[in-house]
Structure formats: structure tokens, C-alpha cells
C-alpha positions as CSV (number, residue, x, y, z in Angstrom):
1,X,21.1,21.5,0.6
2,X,18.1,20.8,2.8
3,X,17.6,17.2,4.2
4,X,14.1,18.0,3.7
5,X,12.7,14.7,2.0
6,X,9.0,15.3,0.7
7,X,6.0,12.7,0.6
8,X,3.4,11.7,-2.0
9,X,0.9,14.2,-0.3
10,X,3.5,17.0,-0.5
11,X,4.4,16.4,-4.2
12,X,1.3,16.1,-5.8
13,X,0.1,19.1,-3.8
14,X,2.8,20.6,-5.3
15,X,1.9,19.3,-8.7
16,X,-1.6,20.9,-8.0
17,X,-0.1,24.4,-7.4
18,X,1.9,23.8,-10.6
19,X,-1.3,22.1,-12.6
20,X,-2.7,25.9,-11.1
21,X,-0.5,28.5,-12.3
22,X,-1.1,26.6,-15.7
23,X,2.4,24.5,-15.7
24,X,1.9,21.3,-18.2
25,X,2.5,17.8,-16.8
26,X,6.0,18.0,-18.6
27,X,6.8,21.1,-16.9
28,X,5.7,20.5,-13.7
29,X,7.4,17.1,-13.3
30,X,10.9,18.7,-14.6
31,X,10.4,21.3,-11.2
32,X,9.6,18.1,-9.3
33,X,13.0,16.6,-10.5
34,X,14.7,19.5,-9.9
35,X,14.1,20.7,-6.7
36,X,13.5,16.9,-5.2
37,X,15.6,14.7,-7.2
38,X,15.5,11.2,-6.7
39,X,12.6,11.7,-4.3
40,X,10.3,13.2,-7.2
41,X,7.3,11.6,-8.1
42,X,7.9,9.3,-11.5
43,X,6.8,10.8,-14.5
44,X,3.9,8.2,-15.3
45,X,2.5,9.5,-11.9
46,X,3.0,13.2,-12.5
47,X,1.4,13.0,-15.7
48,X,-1.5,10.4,-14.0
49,X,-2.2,12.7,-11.5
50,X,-2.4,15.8,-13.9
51,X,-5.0,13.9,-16.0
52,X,-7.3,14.1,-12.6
53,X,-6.5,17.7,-12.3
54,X,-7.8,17.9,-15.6
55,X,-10.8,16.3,-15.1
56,X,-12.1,18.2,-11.7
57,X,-10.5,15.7,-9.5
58,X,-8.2,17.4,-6.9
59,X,-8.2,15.6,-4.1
60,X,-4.2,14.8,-3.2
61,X,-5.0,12.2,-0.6
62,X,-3.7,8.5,-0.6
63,X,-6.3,6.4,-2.5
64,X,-7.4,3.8,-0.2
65,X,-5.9,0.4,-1.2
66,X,-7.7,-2.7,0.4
67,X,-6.5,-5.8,1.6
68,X,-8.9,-9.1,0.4
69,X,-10.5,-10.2,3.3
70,X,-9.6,-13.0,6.0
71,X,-10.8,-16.3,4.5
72,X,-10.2,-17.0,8.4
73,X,-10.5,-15.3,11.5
74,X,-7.2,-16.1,14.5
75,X,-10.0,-17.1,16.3
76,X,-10.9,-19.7,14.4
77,X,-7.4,-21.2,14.1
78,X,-7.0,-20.9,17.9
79,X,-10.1,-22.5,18.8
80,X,-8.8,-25.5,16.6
81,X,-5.2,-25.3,18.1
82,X,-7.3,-25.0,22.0
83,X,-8.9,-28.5,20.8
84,X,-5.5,-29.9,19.6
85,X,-2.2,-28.3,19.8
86,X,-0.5,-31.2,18.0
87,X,-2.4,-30.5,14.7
88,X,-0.5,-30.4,11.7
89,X,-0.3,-27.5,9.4
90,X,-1.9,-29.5,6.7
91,X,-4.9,-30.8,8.8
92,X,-5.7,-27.0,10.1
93,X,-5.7,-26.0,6.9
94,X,-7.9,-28.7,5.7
95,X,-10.4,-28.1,8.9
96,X,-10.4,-24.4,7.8
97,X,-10.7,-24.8,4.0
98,X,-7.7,-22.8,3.1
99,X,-3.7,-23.9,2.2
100,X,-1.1,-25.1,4.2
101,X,0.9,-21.6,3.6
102,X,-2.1,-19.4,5.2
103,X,-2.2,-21.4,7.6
104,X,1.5,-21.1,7.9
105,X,1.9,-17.3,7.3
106,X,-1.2,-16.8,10.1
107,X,0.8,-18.9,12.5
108,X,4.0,-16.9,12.4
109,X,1.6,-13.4,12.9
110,X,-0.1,-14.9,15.6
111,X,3.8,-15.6,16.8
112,X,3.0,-19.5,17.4
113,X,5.5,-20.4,14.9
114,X,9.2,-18.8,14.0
115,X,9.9,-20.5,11.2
């Protein structure tokens, strides 16, 4: 047994050289299960991904998945935090229009708290 353990990127490519050599969905996710096992692509996504196939779309890269923006920048918290270190969480969060648990979460990323 190889300790080989495959990607996304390598499974649906090989779901594309299936989806090729005219395998269906079915088919091509029982090979993945097979030969991969637990580290097969699920069937919703083998079947997803064939229905893209199917429609001219063969592109096997990651989609891009994005992030909602900042509502605040770390510069502005430190510039507030340079005026007056002893600024509760509450009243940052209240300067910068934002809750007490951004404010918070930036703090611990920024490594001011550890908490």
C-alpha cells in the first residue's frame, strides 16, 4: 500500500481523465473510492465537478474563496492603543464602530492579548 495521500487538484484531475475516457460521475467516483479510500473526493463533489466537465468547464484549480474585508485596519486600532493603552475593549470598539469580539479577536492576532 502506498502512503501516497492525494489532493483536491490531483482527484479531480483524475476525475477529468475519467470524465475523458467517457466514465459517468458514478463510475468515476467508485475508482476514486477504490484506489483512494477515505481520501476520495465525496460523491456530491465528484458528481459537482462532472457537471462542469459537462458544461466546457475544465479548469481543476481551487476556486478562489474570499475573506469579507477588514471593517478595520491594525493600524487603526494601534494608533488608538499609541493614544491610550488603558482603553477598554468596549470603548476601542466603540471608537472604531465595530464589536467588542473584533476588537477582541484582532487583539489576540496582533498578539497584544492572550486570552
Amino acid at each position: 500500500m502506498s502512503s501516497f495521500v492525494p489532493t483536491n487538484y490531483d482527484l479531480r484531475t483524475a476525475l477529468l481523465f475519467c470524465f475523458h475516457f467517457k466514465k459517468t460521475a458514478a463510475e468515476s467516483h467508485r475508482m476514486l473510492l477504490e484506489a483512494f479510500g477515505e481520501h476520495a473526493l465525496s460523491k456530491t463533489q465528484s458528481f459537482e465537478r462532472f457537471k462542469r466537465f459537462k458544461s466546457g468547464d475544465f479548469d481543476v484549480s481551487n476556486e478562489e474563496r474570499g475573506r469579507p474585508p477588514k471593517k478595520f485596519e491594525d493600524s487603526d486600532l494601534q494608533a488608538l492603543l499609541d493614544e491610550d493603552d488603558a482603553q477598554t475593549q468596549q470603548q476601542l470598539a466603540d471608537k472604531l464602530k465595530v464589536t467588542r469580539e473584533a476588537i477582541s479577536l484582532r487583539l489576540k492576532a496582533m498578539r497584544k492579548i492572550q486570552k
